[in-house]
Backbone as CSV, one residue per row, in Angstrom:
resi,resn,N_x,N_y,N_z,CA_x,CA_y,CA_z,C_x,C_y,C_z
1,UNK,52.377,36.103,5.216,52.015,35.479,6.477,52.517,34.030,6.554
2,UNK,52.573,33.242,5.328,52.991,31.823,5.156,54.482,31.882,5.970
3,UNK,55.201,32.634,5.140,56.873,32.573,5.362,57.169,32.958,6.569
4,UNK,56.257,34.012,7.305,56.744,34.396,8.724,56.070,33.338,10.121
5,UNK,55.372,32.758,9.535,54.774,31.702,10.068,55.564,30.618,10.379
6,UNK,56.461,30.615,9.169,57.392,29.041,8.928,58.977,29.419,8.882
7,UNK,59.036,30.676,9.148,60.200,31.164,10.073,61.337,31.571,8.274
8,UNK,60.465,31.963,7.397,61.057,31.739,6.176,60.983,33.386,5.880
9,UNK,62.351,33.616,5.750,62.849,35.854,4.823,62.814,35.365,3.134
10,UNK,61.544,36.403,3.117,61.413,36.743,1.454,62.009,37.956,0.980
11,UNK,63.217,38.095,0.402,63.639,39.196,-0.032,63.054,39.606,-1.424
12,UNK,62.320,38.866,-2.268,61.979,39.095,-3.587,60.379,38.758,-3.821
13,UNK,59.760,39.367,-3.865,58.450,38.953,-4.893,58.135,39.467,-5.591
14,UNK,57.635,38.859,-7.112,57.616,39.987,-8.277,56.505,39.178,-8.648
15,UNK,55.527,40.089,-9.629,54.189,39.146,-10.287,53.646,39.734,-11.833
16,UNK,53.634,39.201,-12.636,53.194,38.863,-14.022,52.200,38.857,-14.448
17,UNK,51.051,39.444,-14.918,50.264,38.971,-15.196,50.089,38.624,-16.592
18,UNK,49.471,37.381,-17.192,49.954,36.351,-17.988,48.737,36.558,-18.741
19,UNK,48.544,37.176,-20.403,47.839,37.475,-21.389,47.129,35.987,-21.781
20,UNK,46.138,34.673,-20.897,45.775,33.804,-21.328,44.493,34.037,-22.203
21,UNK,43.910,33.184,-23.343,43.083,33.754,-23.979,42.350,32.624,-23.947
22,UNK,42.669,31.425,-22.841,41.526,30.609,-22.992,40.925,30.886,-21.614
23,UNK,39.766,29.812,-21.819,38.640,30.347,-20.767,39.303,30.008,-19.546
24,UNK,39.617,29.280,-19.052,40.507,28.536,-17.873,42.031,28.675,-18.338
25,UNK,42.826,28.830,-17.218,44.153,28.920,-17.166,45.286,29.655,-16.265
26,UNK,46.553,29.631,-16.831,47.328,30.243,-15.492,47.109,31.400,-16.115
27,UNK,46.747,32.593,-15.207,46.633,33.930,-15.357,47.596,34.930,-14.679
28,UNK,48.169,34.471,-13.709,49.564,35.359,-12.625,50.378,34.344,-12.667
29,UNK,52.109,35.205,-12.551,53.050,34.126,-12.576,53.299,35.598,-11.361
30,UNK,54.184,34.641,-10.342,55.006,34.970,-9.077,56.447,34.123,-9.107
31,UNK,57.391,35.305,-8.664,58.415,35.109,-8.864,58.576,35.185,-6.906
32,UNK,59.263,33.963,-6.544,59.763,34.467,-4.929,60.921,34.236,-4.848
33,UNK,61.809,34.798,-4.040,63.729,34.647,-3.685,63.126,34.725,-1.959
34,UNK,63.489,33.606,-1.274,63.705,33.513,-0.225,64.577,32.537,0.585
35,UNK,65.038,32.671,1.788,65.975,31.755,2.173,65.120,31.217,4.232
36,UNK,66.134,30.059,4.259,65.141,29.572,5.224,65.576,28.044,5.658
37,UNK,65.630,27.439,6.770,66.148,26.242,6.807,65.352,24.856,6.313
38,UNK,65.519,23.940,5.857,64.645,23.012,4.896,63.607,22.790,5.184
39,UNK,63.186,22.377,6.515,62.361,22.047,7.004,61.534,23.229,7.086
40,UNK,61.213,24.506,7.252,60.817,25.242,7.462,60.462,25.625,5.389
41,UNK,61.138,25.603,4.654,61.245,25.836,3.436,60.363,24.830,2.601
42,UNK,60.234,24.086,3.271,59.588,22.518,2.736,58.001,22.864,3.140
43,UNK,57.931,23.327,4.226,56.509,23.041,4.667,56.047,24.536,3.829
44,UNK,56.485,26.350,3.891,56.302,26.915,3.300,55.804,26.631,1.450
45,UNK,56.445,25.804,1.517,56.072,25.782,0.049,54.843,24.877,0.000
46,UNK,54.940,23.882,0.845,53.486,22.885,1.007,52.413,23.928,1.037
47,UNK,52.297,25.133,2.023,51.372,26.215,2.387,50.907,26.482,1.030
48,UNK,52.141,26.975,0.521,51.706,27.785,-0.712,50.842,26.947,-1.547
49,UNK,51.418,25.571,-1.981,50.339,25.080,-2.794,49.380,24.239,-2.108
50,UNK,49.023,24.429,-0.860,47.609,23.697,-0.214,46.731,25.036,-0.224
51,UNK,47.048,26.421,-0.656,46.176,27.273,-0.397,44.914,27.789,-0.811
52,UNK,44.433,28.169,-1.213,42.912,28.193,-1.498,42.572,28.887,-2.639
53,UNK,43.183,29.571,-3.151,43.438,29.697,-5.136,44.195,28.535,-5.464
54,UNK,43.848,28.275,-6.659,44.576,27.141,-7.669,45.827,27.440,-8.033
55,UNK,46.931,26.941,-7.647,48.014,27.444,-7.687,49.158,26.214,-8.227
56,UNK,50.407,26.180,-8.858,51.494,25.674,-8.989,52.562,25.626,-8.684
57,UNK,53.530,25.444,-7.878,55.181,26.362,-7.579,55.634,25.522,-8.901
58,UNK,56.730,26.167,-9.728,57.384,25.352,-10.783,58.533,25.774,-10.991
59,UNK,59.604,26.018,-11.216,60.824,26.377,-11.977,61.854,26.471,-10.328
60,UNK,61.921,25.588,-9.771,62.637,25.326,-8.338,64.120,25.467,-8.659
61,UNK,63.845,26.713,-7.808,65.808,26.421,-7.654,66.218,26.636,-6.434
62,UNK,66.915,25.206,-5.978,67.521,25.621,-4.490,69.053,25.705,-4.451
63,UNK,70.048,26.592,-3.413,71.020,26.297,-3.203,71.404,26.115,-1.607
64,UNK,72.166,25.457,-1.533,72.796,25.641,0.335,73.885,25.635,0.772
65,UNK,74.473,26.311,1.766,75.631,25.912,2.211,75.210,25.881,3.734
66,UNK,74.232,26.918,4.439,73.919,26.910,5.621,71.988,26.354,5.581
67,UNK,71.545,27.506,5.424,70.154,27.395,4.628,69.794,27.202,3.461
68,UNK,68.757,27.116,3.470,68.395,26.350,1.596,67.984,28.500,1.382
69,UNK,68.626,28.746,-0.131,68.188,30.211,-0.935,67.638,29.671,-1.896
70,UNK,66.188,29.609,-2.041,65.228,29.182,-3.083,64.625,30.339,-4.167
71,UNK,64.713,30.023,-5.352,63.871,31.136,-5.799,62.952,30.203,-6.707
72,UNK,61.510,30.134,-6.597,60.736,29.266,-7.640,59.576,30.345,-8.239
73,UNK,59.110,30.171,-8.928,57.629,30.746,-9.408,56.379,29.856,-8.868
74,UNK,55.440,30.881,-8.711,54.116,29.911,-8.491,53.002,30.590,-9.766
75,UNK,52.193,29.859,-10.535,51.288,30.463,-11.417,50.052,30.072,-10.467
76,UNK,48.856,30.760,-10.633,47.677,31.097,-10.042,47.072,31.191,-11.492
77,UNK,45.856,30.289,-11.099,45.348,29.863,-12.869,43.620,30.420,-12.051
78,UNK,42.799,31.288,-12.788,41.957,31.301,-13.142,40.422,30.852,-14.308
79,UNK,39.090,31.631,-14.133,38.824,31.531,-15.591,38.547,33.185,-15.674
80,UNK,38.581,33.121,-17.090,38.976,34.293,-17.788,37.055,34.401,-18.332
81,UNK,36.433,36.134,-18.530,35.000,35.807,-18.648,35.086,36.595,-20.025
């Protein structure tokens, strides 16, 4: 809903879930490939990490020649019971 909101095509999402063994921590890793013009790509990603699970985007990769083709991860950290 973020990306179609902010005018942003996700061709890729893939998700991990991450064997943490402490009580708190990142527990899902997300993989996204999407493309999208900056401004629109900029605020999408603001979405993602203003959202309401605890979240990170980290491993940024952008390229452009017309639009920015981004692919970053976001981890989603829980506690573990």
């Amino acid at each position: 809903l973020k990306a179609r909101k902010n005018n942003v095509n996700i061709s890729l999402i893939s998700n991990k879930f991450v064997d943490n063994k402490e009580s708190f921590g990142h527990v899902l890793e997300i993989g996204v490939d999407c493309e999208g013009n900056y401004k629109n790509m900029i605020r999408f990603m603001n979405e993602i990490e203003e959202s309401e699970l605890v979240v990170d985007i980290y491993n940024i990769q952008l390229e452009s020649d017309k639009n920015i083709k981004a692919h970053f991860k976001v981890s989603v950290w829980g506690i573990n019971y």
